[in-house]
Structures are given as C-alpha cells and as structure tokens.
ZAPA-623290 format. One record per residue (C-alpha): residue number from 1; x, y, z. Coordinates in Angstrom, 3 decimals, always signed. Layout:
REM residues N
[NUM,[X,Y,Z]]
...
This chain:
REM residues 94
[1,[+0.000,+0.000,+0.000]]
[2,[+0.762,+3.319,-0.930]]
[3,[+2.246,+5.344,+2.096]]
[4,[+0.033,+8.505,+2.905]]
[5,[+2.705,+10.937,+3.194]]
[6,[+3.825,+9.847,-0.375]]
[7,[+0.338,+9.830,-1.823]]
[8,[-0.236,+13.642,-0.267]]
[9,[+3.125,+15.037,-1.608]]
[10,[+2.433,+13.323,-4.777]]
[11,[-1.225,+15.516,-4.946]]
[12,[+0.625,+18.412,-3.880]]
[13,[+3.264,+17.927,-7.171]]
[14,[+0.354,+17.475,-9.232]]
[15,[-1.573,+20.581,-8.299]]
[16,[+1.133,+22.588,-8.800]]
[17,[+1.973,+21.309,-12.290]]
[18,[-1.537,+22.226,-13.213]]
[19,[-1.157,+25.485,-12.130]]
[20,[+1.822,+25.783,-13.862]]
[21,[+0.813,+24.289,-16.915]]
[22,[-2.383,+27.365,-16.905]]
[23,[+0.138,+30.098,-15.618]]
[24,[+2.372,+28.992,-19.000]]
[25,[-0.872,+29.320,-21.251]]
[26,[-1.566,+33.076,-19.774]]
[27,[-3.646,+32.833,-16.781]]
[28,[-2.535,+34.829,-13.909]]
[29,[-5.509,+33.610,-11.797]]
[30,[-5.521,+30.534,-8.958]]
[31,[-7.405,+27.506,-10.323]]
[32,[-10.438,+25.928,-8.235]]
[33,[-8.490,+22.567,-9.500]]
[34,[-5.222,+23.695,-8.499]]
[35,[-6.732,+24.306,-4.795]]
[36,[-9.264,+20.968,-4.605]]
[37,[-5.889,+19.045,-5.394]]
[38,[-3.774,+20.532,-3.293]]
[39,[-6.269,+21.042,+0.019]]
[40,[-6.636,+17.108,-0.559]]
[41,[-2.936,+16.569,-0.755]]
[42,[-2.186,+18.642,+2.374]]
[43,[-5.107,+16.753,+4.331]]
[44,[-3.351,+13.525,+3.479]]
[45,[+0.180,+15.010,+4.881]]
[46,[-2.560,+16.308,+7.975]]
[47,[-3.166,+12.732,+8.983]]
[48,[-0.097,+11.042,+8.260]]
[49,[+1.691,+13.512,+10.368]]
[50,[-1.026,+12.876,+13.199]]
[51,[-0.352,+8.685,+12.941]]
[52,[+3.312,+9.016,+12.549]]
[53,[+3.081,+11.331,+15.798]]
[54,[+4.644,+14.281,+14.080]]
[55,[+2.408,+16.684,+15.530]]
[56,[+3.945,+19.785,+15.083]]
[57,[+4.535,+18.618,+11.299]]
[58,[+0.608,+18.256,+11.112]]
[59,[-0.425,+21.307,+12.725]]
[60,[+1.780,+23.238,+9.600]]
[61,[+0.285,+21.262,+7.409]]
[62,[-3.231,+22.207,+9.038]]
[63,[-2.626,+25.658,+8.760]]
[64,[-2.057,+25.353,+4.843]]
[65,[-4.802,+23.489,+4.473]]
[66,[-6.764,+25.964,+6.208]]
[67,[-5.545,+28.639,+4.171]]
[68,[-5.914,+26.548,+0.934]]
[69,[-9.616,+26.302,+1.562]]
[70,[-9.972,+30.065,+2.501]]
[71,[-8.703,+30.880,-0.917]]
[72,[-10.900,+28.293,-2.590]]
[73,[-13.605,+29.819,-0.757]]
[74,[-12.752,+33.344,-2.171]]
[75,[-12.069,+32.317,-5.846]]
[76,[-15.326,+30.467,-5.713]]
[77,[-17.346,+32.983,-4.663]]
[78,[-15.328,+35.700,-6.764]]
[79,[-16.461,+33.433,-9.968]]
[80,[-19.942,+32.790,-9.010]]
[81,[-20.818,+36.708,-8.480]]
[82,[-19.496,+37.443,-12.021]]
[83,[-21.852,+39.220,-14.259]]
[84,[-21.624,+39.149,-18.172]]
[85,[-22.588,+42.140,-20.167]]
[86,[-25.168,+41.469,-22.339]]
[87,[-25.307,+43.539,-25.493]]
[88,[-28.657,+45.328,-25.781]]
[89,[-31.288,+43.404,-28.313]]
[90,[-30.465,+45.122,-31.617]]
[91,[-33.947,+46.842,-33.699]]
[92,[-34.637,+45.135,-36.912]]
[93,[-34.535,+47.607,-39.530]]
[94,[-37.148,+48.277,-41.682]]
C-alpha cells in the first residue's frame, strides 16, 4: 500500500503542475483545480503527520490546508458573483 505521506506530496506535485501548466498558457488567476488538489494533498500530509506522531509537522500542514480552503472559498465565490454584459437586443430595420 501506498504510504500517505507519499500519496499527499504526490497531490501536492500534481496541483502545482496544473497550475503551472495554466500560468504557462496566460492565466494569472488561482485555479479551483489547483486548490481541490492541493487542500486534498495537504489533508493527506494532515493525517499522516497525526499517525506518525509528528504533531507539530501536522499542525503546519493544518494551517495550509486551512488557508488553501480560505482561498478556494474566495475564488469560488469571486467566480460565481461574475456578471456578463449582455449587449442590448439590436432593432430590426425596416
């Protein structure tokens, strides 16, 4: 089996190279993918941390994970109160 800690940092890798991979292509924005990866990386390096009794090491990693999901929170809600302009209905002419 898979260790945890190996699994999480493995996420973590991942996430990153996604956000790369969009920061390459022009995006200067965090990705809601980036973030869900990452947050579930970091909550696998939360609980292998708390089995292997590295506390403090899991505490850290709490705190990024904490802050992961505040920023997911804020990008999500940034994109769902985005309005698009419509373009008024245009008179046929006559």
């Amino acid at each position: 089996m898979v260790e945890t800690a190996l699994l999480g940092l493995g996420l973590v890798v991942i996430a990153w190279i996604i956000q790369l991979v969009y920061s390459w292509k022009g995006s200067k924005e965090i990705k809601n993918r980036f973030l869900v990866i990452y947050a579930v990386g970091i909550a696998l390096l939360v609980i292998d941390g708390y089995r292997t009794g590295m506390k403090s090491v899991a505490i850290f990693n709490l705190i990024s994970l904490v802050i992961a999901m505040i920023i997911f929170i804020r990008v999500s809600s940034k994109k769902g109160s985005r309005t698009t302009k419509t373009s008024p209905a245009k008179r046929k002419k006559r």
